[in-house]
N, C-alpha and C positions, 0 to 999 in steps of 0.2 A: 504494500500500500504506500503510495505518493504522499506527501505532506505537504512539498512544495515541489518547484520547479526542481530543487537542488539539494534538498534533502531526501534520504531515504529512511525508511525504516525498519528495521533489522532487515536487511538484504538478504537473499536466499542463496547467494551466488557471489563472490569475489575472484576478480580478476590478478592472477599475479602477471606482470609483466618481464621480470626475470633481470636483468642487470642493464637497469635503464644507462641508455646514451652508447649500449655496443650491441642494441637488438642485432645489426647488420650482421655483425660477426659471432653470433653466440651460438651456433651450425658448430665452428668449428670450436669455441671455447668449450662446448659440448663432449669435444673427440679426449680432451687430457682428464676430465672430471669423471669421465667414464671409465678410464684405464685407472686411475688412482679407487676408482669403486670397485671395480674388479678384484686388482690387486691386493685391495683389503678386506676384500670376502675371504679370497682364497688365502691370505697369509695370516689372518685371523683362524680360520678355520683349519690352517694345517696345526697353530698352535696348538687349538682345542681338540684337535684328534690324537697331537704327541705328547699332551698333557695327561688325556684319560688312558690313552693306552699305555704309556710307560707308567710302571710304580713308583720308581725313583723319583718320578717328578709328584707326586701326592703329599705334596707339604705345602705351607700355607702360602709361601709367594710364591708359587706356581698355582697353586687353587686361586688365588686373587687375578692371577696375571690371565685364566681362563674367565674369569666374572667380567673383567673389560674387555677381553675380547667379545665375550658377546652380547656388551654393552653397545661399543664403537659396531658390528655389525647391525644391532639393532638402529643405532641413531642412522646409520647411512642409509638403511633402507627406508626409512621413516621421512626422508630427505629427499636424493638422491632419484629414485624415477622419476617420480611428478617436474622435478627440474630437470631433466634430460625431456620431458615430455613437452616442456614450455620449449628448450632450444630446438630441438628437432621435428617436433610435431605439432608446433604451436598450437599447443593446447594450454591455454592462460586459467582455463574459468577453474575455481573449484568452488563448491560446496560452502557455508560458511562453516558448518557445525565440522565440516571435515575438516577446515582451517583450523579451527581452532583442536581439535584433538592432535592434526600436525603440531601447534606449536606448542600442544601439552607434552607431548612425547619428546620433540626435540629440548626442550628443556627440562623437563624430566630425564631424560638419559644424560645430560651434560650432566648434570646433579648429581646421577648415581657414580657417570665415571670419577667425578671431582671426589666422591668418598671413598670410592675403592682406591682412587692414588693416594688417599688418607691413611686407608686400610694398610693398604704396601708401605708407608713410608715408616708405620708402628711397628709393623711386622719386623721393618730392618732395624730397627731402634733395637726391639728387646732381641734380636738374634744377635748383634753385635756388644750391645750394652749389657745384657744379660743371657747370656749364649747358655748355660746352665737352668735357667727356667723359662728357654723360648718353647719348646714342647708341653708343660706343664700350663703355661699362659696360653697358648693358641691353639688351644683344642679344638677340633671339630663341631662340638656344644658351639664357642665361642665362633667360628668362623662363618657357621650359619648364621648364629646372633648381627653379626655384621653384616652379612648378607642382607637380610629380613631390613635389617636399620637405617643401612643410606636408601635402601632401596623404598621404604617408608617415608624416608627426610624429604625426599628427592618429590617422589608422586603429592603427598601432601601439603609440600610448601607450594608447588606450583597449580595444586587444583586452584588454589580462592581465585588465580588470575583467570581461569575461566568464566568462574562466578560470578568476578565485577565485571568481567565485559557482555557478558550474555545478560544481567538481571539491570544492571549500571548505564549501558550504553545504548540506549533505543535507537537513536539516531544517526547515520550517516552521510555525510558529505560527499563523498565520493566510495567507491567501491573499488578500486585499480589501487593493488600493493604496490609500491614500486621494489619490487623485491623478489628474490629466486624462489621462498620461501615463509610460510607465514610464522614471523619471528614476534613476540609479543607486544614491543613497542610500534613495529610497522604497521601490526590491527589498530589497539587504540589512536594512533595520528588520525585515522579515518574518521575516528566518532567528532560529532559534533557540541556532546557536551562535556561539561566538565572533567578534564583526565588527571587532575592532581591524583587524587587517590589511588587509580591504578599506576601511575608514574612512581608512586611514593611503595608503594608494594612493592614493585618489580624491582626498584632498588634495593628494598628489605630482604626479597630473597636473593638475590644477586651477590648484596652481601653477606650474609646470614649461610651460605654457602662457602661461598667463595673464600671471602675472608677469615672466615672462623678455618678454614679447611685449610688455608695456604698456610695461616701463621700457625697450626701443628705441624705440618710437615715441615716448615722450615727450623721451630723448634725442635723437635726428631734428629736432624740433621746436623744440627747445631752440636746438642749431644751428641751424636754419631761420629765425626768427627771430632769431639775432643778426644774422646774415647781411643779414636782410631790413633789418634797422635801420639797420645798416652800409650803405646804397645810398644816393648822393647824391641820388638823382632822387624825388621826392614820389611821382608817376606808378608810377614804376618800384618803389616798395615796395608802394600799392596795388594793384597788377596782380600782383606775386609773392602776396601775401599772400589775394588774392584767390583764387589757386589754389587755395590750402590752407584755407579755409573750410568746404568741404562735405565734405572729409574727418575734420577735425577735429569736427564734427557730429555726424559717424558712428562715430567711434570716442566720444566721449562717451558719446551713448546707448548703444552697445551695452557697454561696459565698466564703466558706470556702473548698468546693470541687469542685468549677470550679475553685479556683484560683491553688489550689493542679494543678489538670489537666490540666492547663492551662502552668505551668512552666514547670513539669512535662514534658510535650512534646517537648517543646521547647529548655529547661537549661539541662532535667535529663539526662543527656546520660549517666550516671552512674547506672540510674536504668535499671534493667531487663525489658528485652521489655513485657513481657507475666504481670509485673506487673503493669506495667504504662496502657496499652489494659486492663486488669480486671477492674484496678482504675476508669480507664472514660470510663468502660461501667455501671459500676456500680454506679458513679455519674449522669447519665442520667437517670437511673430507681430510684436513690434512695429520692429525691425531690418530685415528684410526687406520692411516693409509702407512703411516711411520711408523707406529706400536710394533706389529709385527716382525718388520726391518730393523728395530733398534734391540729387540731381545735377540730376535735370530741372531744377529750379529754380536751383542756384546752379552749374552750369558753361554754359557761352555756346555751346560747340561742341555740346552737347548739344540746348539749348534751339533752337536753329535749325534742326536738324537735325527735333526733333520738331515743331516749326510748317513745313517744310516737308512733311512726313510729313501733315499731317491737312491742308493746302490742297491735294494731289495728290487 
């Protein structure tokens, strides 16, 4: 139903347009976002096959490192076709209610991945800090518990942003996202009435995530490294510290491009729109497409496991 010439009211139907200002070329910005989705199914998922089939690997930072993996698979798929369907098959319109379950899910899985590198990063704390009671602390009771908990944090902090746009926001201005993806701030800019309070949320859990999550892991670290400094044996600091290298990788990038995207959206009105849309569409493929590449590569139990896998 019309209201006016130029208001709508709850739309049934929004338009994503996909990375305004490179429609022309987004055919072929289509062709590397697809290799890096691929890429991340299949190197995700050789993980999660060499993690349950081998026994060796059934200890908690391997159980953790299989929980994001098929976190980052979930997010990309949740992602990921509908945008190759905008570049290739121009197909812009979706659903609103499906918008909005998209942008439940995408931020619900950034959430859960953001715990589980929480997860990993205590995991290395008490295996290095207290290597004597890391089996005693990270029992199976308890790793489910973690499980069940970010994965709770995660779904229930981002439901109310549902709530306040569907019950909050009757009205629209326009219906065309200008975005690859329905990301939470990109809906509410469309409503025509008042968005403090969804604006004020989105930052509560933004931070309430984020924040609380980054300064234990870097805590974690903090001590993990004294610790490691603290070891008489040359060897025996390399080999600690060596652990913690590809974890520390992975929270890098991934904390260091949501928080990019994150201002970005919010602070950059100075950047070009087509490149702040490239930025965080690229920051949602680029965590999941690296994970598997950065364990392959820098864990030894892993690495062996997969050269044994492709000499069979």
């Amino acid at each position: 139903m019309y209201i006016s010439n130029i208001t709508v009211f709850m739309p049934s139907v929004l338009t994503l347009i996909g990375i305004p200002g490179l429609e022309s070329v987004q055919c072929w910005i289509g062709i590397p976002f697809c290799i890096m989705y691929l890429i991340a199914i299949i190197g995700n998922s050789l993980l999660l096959i060499i993690i349950k089939s081998e026994p060796s690997l059934h200890e908690p930072m391997y159980i953790f490192l299989g929980m994001l993996a098929v976190t980052d698979m979930a997010l990309l798929t949740s992602v990921v076709p509908k945008m190759l369907g905008i570049f290739w098959f121009h197909i812009p319109e979706i659903y609103f209610d499906s918008c909005l379950l998209q942008m439940w899910l995408i931020h619900t899985f950034q959430g859960i991945e953001s715990g589980i590198l929480l997860a990993m990063a205590l995991d290395r704390y008490v295996a290095i800090c207290y290597p004597l009671r890391h089996a005693a602390i990270f029992t199976p009771y308890l790793i489910s518990q973690i499980a069940s908990a970010v994965t709770l944090r995660a779904a229930l902090l981002v439901a109310p942003c549902l709530v306040l746009i569907k019950f909050r926001l009757q009205f629209y201005y326009k219906t065309v996202i200008s975005h690859s993806y329905c990301e939470h701030m990109a809906i509410v800019k469309l409503a025509t009435g008042n968005i403090r309070v969804n604006k004020i949320y989105g930052l509560f859990v933004a931070f309430n995530i984020a924040v609380f999550d980054l300064s234990f892991i870097t805590l974690s670290y903090i001590q993990i490294f004294i610790t490691v400094f603290r070891l008489p044996q040359k060897e025996a600091r390399l080999k600690a510290f060596n652990t913690c290298i590809a974890h520390i990788c992975v929270f890098l990038q991934f904390y260091i491009l949501a928080f990019f995207s994150f201002f970005a959206h919010r602070f950059g009105s100075h950047i070009p729109t087509f490149i702040h849309i490239l930025i965080s569409s690229i920051y949602l493929l680029v965590p999941p497409f690296l994970n598997p590449l950065v364990y392959g590569a820098k864990t030894k139990q892993i690495r062996i496991q997969m050269v044994k896998m492709f000499r069979l």
